[in-house]
C-alpha positions as CSV (number, residue, x, y, z in Angstrom):
1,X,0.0,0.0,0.0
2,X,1.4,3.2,-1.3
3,X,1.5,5.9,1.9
4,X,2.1,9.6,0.7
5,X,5.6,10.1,1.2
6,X,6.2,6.2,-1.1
7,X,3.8,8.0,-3.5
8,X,6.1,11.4,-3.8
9,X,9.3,9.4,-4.0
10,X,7.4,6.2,-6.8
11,X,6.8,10.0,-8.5
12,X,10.4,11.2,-8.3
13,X,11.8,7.7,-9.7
14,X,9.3,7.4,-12.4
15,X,10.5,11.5,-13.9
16,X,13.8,11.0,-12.9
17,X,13.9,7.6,-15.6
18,X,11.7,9.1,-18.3
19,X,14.5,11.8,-18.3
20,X,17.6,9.8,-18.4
21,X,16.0,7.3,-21.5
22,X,15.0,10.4,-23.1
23,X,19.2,12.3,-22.2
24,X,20.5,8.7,-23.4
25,X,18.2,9.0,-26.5
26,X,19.8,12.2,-26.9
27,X,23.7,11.3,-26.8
28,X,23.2,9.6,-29.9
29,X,22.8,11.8,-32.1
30,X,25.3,15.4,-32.9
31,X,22.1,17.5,-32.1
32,X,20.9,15.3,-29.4
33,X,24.4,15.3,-27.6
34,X,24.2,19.7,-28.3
35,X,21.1,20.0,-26.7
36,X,22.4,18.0,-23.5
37,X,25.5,19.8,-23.5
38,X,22.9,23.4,-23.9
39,X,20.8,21.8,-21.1
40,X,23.6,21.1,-18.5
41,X,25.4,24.7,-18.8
42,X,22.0,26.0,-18.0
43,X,21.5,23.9,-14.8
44,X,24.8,25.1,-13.2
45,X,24.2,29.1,-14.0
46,X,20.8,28.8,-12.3
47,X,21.0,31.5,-9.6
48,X,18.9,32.0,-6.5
49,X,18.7,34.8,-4.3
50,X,18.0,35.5,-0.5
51,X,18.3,37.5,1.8
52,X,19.3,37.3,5.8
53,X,19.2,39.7,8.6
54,X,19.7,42.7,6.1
55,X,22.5,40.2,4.4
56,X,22.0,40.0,0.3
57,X,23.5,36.6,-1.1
58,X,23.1,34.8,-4.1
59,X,23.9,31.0,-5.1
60,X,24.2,28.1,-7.9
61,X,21.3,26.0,-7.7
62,X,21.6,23.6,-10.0
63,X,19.3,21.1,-8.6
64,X,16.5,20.4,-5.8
65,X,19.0,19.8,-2.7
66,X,20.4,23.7,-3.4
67,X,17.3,24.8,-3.9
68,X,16.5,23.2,-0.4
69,X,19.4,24.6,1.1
70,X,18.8,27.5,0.0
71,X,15.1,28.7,0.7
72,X,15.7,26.8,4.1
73,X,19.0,29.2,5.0
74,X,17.1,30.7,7.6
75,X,15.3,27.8,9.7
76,X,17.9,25.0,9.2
77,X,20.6,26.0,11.5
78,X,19.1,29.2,13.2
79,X,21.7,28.9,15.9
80,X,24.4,28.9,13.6
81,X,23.4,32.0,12.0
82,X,22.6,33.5,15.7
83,X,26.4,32.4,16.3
84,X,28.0,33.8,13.5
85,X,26.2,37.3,14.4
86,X,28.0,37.2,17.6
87,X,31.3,37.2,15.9
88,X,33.2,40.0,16.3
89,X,34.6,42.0,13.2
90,X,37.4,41.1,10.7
91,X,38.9,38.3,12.6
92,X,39.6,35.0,10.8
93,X,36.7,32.0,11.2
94,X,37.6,28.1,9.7
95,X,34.6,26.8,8.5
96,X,35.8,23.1,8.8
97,X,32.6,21.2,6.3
98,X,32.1,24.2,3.9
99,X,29.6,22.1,1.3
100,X,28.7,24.9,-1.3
101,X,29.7,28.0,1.1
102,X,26.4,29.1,2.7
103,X,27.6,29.9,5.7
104,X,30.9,31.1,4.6
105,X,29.7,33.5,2.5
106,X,27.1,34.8,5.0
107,X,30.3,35.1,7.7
108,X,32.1,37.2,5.3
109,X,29.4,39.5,4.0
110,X,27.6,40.1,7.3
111,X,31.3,40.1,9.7
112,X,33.8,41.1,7.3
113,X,35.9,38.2,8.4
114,X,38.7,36.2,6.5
115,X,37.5,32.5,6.2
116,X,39.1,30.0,5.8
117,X,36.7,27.4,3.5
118,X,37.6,23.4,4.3
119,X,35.7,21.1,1.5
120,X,36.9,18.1,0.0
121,X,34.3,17.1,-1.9
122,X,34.7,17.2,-5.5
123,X,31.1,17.6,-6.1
124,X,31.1,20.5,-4.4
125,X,33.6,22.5,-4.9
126,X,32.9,23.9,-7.9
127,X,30.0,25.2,-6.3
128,X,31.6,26.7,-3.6
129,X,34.0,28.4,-6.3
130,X,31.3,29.7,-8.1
131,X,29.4,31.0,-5.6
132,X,32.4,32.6,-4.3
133,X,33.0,34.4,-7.3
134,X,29.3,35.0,-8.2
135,X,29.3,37.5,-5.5
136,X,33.5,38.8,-5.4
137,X,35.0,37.3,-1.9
138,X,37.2,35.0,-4.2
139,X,40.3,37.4,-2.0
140,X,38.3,37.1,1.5
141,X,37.3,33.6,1.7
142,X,40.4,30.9,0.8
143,X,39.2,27.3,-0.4
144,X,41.2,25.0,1.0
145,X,40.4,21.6,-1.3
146,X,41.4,18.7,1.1
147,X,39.8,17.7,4.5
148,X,41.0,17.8,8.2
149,X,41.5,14.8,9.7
150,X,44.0,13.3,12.5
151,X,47.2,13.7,10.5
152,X,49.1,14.5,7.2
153,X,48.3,12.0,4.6
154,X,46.3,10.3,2.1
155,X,43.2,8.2,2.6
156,X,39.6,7.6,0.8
157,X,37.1,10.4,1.1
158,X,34.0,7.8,1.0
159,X,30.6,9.4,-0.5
160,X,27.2,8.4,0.6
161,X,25.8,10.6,-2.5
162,X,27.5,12.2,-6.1
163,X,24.4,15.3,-5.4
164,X,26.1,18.7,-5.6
165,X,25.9,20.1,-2.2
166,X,25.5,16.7,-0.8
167,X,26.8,15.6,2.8
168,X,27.0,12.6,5.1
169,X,30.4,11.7,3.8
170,X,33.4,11.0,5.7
171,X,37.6,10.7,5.0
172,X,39.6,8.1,6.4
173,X,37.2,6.3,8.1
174,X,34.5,3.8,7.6
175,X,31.5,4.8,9.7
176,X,29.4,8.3,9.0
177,X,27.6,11.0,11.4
178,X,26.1,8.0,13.6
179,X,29.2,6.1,13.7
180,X,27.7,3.2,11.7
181,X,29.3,1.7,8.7
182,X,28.9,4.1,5.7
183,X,26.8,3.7,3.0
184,X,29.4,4.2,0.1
185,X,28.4,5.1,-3.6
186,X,31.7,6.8,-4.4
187,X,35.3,7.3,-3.0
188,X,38.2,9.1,-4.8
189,X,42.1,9.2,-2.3
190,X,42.8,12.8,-1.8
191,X,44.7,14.3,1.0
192,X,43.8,15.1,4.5
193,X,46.4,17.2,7.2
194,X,45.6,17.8,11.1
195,X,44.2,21.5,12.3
196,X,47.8,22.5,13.8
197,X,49.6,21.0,10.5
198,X,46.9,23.2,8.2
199,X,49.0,26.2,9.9
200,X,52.7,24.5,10.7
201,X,52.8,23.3,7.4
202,X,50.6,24.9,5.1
203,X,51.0,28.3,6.4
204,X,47.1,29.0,6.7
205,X,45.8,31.7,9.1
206,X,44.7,30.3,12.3
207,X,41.3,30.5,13.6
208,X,39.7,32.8,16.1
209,X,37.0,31.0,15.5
210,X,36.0,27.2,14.2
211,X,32.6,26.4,12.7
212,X,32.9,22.4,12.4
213,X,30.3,20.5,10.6
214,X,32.1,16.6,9.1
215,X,29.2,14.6,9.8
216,X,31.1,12.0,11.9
217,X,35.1,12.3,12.3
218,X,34.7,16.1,14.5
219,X,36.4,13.9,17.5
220,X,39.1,13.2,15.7
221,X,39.9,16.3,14.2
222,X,39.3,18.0,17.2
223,X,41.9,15.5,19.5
224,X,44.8,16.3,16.6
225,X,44.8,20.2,16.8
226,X,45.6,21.1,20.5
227,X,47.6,24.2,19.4
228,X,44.4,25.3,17.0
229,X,42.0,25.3,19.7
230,X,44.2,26.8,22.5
231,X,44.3,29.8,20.7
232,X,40.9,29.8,19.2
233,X,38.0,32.1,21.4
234,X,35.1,30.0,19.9
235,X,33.7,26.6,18.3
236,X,30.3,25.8,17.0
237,X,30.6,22.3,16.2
238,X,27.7,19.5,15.3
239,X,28.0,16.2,17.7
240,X,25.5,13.3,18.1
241,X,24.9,12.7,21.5
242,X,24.1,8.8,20.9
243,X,27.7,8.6,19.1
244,X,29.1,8.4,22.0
245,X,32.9,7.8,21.3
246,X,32.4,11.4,19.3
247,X,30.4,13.1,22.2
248,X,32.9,12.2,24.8
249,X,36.2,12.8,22.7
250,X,35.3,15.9,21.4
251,X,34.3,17.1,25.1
252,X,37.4,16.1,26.3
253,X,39.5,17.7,23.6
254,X,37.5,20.9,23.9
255,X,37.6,21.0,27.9
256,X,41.8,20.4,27.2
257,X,41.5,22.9,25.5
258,X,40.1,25.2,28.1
259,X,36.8,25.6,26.2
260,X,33.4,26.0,28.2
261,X,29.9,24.4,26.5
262,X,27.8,27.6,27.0
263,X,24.5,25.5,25.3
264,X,23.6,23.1,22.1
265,X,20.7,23.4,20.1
266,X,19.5,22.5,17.0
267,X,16.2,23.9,14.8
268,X,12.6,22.0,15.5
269,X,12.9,20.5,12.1
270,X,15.1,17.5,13.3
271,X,12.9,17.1,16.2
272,X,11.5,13.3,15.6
273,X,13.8,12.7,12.9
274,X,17.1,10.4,12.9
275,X,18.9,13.5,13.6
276,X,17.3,14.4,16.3
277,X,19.9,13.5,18.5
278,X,22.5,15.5,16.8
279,X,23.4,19.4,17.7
280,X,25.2,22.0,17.6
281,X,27.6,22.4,20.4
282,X,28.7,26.2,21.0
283,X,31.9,26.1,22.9
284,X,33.4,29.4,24.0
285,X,36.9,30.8,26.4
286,X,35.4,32.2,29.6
């Protein structure tokens, strides 16, 4: 029996193979393979724009899940945007899980604040470039195209989607935000450094504040940059309570660091959802 969400989604499936016969029936011909080629430089020049607490952004949206992330800016992660407000001016913020640069770009605009962009996600980088450039903070915000992790190396960044601005991945490890194994569709070896190696050895400007959002591997980042967070005045960073080897890592690594929890929260949209029991931990230097 079909129930209203297995309806939408039966929906979905059924357009989303009538299109891809009809783009395969296309490829085989010159003119056929032109009007793909005319139909894909359209999606990713698809622009949306919003606007914020007086800020003015714009973005890529070259499917449903930026659409999404877009028109939801303001509800998703309220307390994120709340946080970022209470940043003081021109200092330097990481924003360690950048996906297509929301929050990045919002930083910048509304703080006037160097950032520091971590995304290794081929998928959505390109995104993150163009909406960079879309709106000129290509010289404030610096992509940095390789993920944080617990030390300088190479390892598999393992994809549980190929959507542009999609999440839920992880680097170097098997299991994803819940700590269970990861559902893999894609994985491509690219190179992953520590926090305090990303400024020892790369030379990047340290943080004065951290926005951390890796859906699953935040402990281990956070227990491999000690100098980083000694020296940083604030973290908002996303844990899952019921993961608990993350929860109680990160909390050590953070207290270590002489870091107080001042309060987690998350938006009522994950209430009675599997990510209900996730947050985002603001952390601050009393």
């Amino acid at each position: 029996m079909f129930t209203k969400t297995n309806m939408k989604q039966f929906i979905k499936n059924t357009i989303k193979k009538t299109i891809q016969k009809l783009t395969t029936l296309l490829s085989s011909t010159k003119v056929g393979r032109l009007v793909n080629e005319v139909i894909v430089n359209d999606v990713m020049n698809r622009v949306q724009e919003m606007e914020h607490n007086g800020i003015r952004m714009k973005f890529t949206v070259p499917n449903l899940l930026n659409h999404f992330r877009v028109e939801s800016f303001s509800t998703k992660e309220p307390e994120t945007l709340e946080w970022l407000d209470t940043l003081p001016e021109g200092g330097t913020l990481w924003d360690i899980g950048a996906n297509v640069g929301l929050y990045s770009i919002y930083a910048a605009k509304k703080k006037n604040c160097r950032v520091v962009a971590f995304e290794p996600s081929v998928f959505n980088l390109e995104l993150l470039a163009r909406n960079l450039f879309m709106i000129n903070l290509q010289d404030q915000v610096t992509i940095a195209p390789f993920a944080l992790s617990d030390g300088l190396g190479t390892s598999l960044m393992r994809m549980t989607t190929t959507e542009w601005g999609g999440a839920l991945s992880t680097f170097g490890k098997k299991f994803g935000w819940n700590g269970e194994s990861i559902k893999e569709v894609f994985a491509f070896q690219t190179f992953g450094v520590s926090m305090d190696q990303a400024v020892s050895v790369l030379y990047l400007p340290p943080p004065n504040f951290i926005k951390m959002d890796v859906d699953g591997i935040e402990h281990f980042i956070l227990q491999n940059g000690p100098d980083v967070l000694s020296n940083i005045q604030g973290i908002l960073v996303e844990i899952n309570d019921n993961f608990i080897e993350q929860s109680d890592k990160s909390k050590d690594a953070l207290e270590r660091a002489e870091l107080t929890l001042k309060e987690k929260l998350h938006s009522e949209m994950f209430e009675d959802t599997k990510f209900s029991s996730s947050y985002n931990q603001i952390w601050t230097r009393i």
